[in-house]
C-alpha positions in Angstrom: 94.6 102.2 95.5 92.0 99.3 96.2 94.2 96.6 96.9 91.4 94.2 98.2 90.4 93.5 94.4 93.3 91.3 94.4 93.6 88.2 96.1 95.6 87.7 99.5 96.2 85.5 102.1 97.0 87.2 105.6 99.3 85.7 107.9 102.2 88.5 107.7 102.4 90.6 110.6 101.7 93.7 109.6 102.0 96.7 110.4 105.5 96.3 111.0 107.6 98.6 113.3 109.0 101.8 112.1 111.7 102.5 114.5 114.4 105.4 114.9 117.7 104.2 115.8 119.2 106.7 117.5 122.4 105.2 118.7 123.6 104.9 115.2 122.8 108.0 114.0 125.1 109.7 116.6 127.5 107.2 116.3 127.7 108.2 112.5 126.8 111.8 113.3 123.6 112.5 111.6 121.1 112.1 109.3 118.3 111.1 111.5 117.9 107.5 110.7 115.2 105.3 110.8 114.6 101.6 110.5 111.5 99.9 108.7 111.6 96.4 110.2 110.3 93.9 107.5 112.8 91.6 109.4 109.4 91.4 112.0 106.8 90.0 109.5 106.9 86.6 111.3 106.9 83.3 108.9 109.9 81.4 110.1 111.3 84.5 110.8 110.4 87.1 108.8 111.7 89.0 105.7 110.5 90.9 102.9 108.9 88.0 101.1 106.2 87.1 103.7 104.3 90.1 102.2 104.7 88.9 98.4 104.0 85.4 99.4 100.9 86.8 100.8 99.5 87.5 97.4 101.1 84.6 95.5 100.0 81.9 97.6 96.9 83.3 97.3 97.1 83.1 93.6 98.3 79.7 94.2 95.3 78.5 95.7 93.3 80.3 93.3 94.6 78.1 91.0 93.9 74.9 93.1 97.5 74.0 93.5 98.7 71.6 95.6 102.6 71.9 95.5 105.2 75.0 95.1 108.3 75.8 93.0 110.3 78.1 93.7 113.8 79.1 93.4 117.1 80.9 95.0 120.9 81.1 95.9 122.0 78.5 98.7 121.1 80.9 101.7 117.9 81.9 99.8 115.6 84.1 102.7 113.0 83.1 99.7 112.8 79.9 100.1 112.8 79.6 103.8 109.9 81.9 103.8 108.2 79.9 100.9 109.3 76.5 102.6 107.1 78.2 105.8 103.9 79.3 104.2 103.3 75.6 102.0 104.2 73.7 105.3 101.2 75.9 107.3 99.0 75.3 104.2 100.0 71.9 103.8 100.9 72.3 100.4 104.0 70.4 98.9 107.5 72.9 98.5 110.6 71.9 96.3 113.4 74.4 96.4 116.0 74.1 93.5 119.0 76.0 95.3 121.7 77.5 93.3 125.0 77.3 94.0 126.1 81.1 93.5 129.2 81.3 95.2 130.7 78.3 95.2 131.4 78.0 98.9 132.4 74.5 100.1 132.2 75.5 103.8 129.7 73.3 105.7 127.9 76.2 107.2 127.2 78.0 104.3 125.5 74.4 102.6 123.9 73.1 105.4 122.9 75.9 108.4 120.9 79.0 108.6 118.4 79.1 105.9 119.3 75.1 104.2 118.6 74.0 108.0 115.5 75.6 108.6 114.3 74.8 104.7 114.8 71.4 105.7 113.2 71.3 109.2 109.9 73.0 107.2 109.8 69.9 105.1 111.0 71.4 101.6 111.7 69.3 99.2 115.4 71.0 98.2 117.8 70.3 94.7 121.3 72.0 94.2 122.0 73.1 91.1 125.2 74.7 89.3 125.8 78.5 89.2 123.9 80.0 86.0 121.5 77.5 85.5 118.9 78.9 83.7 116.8 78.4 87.0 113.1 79.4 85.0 113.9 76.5 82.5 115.1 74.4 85.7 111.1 74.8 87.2 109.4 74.4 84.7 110.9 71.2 84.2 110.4 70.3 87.7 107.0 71.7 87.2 106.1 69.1 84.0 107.5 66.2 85.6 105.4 66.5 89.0 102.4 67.1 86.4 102.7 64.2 84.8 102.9 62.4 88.3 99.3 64.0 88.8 100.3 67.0 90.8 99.3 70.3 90.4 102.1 72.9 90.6 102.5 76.9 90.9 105.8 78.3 90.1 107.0 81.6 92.3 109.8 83.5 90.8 113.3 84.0 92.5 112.5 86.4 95.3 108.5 86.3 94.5 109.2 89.5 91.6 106.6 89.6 89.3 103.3 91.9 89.0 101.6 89.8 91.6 104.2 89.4 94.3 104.9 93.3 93.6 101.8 93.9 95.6 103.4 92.7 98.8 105.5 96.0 98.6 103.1 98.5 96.7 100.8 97.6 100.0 104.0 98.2 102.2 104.3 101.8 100.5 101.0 102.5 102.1 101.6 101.3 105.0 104.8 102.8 105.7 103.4 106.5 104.7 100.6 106.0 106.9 103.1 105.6 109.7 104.7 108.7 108.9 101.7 110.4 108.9 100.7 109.3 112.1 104.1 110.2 113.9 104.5 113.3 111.6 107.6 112.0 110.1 108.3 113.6 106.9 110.4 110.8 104.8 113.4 112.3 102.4 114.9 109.2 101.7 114.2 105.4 101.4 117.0 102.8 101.2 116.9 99.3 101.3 118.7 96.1 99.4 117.7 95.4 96.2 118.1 92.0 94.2 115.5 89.7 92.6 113.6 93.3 92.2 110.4 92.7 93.4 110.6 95.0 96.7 111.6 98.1 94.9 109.5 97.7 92.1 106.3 97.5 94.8 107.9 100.3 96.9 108.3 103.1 93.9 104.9 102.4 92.4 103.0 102.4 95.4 104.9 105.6 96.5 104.2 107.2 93.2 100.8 106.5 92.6 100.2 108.0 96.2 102.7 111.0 95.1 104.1 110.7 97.8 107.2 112.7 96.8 109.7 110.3 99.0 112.3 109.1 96.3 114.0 105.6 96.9 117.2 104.4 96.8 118.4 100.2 95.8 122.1 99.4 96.9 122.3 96.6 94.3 123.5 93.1 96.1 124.1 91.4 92.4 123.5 92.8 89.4 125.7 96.2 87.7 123.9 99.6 88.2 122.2 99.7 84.5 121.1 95.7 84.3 119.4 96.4 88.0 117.6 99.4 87.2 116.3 98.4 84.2 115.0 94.9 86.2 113.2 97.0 88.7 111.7 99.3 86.1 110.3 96.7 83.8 108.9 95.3 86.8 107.4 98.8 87.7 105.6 99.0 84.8 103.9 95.9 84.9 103.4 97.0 87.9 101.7 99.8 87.8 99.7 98.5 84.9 98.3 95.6 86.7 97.3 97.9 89.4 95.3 100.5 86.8 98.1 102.7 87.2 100.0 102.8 83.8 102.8 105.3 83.2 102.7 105.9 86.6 107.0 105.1 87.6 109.2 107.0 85.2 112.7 105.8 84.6 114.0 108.4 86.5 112.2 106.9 89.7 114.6 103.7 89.7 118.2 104.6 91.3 120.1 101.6 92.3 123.6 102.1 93.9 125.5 98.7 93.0 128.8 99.8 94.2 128.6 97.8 97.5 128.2 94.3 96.0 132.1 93.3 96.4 133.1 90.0 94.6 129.8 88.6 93.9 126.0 88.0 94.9 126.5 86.1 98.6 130.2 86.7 98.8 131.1 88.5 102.4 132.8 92.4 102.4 134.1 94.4 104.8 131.7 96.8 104.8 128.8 94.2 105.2 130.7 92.9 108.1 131.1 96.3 109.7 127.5 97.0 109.1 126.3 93.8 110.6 128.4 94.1 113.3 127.4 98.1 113.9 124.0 97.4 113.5 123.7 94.8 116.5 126.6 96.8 119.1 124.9 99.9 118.4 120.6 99.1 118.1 120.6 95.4 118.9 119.2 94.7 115.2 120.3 91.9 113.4 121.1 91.9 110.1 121.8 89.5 106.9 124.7 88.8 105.0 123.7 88.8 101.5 121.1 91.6 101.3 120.4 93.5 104.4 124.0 93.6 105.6 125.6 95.3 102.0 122.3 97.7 102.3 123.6 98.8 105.5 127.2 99.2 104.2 126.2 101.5 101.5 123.8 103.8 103.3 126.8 104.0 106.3 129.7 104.6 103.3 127.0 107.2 102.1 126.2 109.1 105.2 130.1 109.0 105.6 130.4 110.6 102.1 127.8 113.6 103.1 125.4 112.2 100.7 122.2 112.9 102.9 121.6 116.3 104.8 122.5 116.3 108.7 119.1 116.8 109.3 117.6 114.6 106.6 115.7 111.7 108.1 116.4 108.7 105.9 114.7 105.3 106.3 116.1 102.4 105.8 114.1 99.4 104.9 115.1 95.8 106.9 114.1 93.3 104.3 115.4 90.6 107.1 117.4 87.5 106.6 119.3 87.2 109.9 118.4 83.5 109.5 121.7 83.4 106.7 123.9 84.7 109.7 124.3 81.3 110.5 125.9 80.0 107.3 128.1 82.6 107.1 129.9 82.0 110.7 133.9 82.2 109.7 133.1 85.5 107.7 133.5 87.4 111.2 136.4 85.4 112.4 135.3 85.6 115.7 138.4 84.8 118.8 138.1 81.5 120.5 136.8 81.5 123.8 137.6 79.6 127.2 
């Protein structure tokens, strides 16, 4: 794969660590467990869309726009990382923020990611739960177009065929680390949602053939609506690469059994996982994506799922930033 025929923007850092973490691993007694840390990519703080947003802003510019749209849940990592990239580029950002869960706790609307949207000089508009959020920018998008703007809307998350890339070029990437440290992969597992990241991962692993299968624990959607979201987005994909037909259906396993009450809404295995994560390796984690991720590899190692000796790697797609709005989920004691 050529990926240089596409247009990019580079301000991720990349390569990003691939890390063991040891400490957990005994303290859940085996498999051998490693951490790829997309959490590192820099942009505000990192996350999983600085390497979509590396190929969409490009297109962005491409298309000599001068203001972005984009969209997410209240504590959107998205946005914070879109908010980041137009405010180095100087180009205009408006974020319409949906309000998923409901949550009137001050925190949760106006820390962690709303904060640091804000301090980046977004432009930010709440909006009910199930708004038809595509409608919602493009409406956005004709009104600043009549005002003589010229805007580009990014999906939720950055998932379609371009921001795809971002992860298709992470699949490279990560096997070239395990080349290099003779690290034979038998398992992937990482948070899944808008479906961008997995879509990316599996076709870039299979049109390598690369033989390492990967696993989504679902943060939202049920198992069959998610799977299906990430292979639709596979296939375009893979064909957008010169890769049809390359991701089967069989390729796309989501997990959605970790997701709780609803998209955003805290569990006790997130908090476990969160709080595991950062006693045991010193690695934060995020409520809403990386945090349920963690819960569901732990619950599976737990169940005997993976082999002893398997070494399963589990992909950080960041977000700590969210920790912040979600404060009185950990009911932490008072202190003198």
């Amino acid at each position: 794969m050529h990926l240089s025929r596409f247009s990019r923007l580079h301000f991720a850092h990349l390569p990003t660590p691939l890390e063991p973490m040891p400490a957990l691993s005994k303290e859940l007694g085996g498999p051998n467990l490693w951490i790829k840390r997309d959490d590192c990519t820099g942009l505000a703080g990192g996350g999983n869309k600085t390497r979509k947003l590396e190929f969409l802003i490009a297109d962005a510019l491409d298309q000599n726009a001068d203001t972005i749209i984009t969209q997410g849940a209240t504590q959107s990592n998205h946005a914070r990382q879109t908010a980041a990239i137009a405010a180095k580029l100087g180009l205009k950002c408006h974020l319409l923020l949906e309000d998923r869960t409901g949550s009137d706790k001050v925190d949760y609307n106006y820390n962690g990611n709303v904060m640091l949207d804000q301090l980046l000089g977004a432009s930010l508009i709440k909006v009910p739960a199930d708004t038809d959020m595509d409608v919602a920018m493009k409406s956005l998008a004709d009104d600043l177009g009549s005002e003589g703007k010229k805007p580009y809307i990014i999906p939720g998350g950055g998932s379609n065929k371009i921001g795809a890339l971002g992860y298709v070029n992470a699949a490279l990437e990560l096997v070239h680390q395990a080349n290099s440290q003779s690290l034979k992969i038998d398992h992937i597992v990482h948070a899944t949602g808008s479906a961008g990241t997995q879509a990316g991962l599996v076709t870039g692993l299979m049109a390598m053939n690369s033989q390492i299968p990967v696993l989504g624990i679902g943060v939202r959607a049920v198992k069959e609506k998610q799977e299906g979201n990430v292979f639709a987005l596979a296939e375009r994909t893979a064909d957008y690469i010169g890769a049809p037909g390359v991701v089967k259906r069989e390729d796309i396993v989501a997990n959605c059994d970790y997701v709780g009450d609803g998209y955003g809404i805290p569990t006790d295995g997130m908090r476990e996982a969160v709080t595991m994560l950062a006693r045991s390796e010193a690695i934060l984690l995020d409520p809403v994506y990386s945090g349920k991720g963690m819960a569901g590899l732990i619950d599976l190692i737990r169940n005997k799922e993976f082999a002893d000796d398997a070494n399963v790697v589990f992909l950080h797609t960041g977000g700590a930033q969210g920790l912040f709005g979600y404060r009185e989920a950990f009911n932490f004691p008072a202190y003198d």
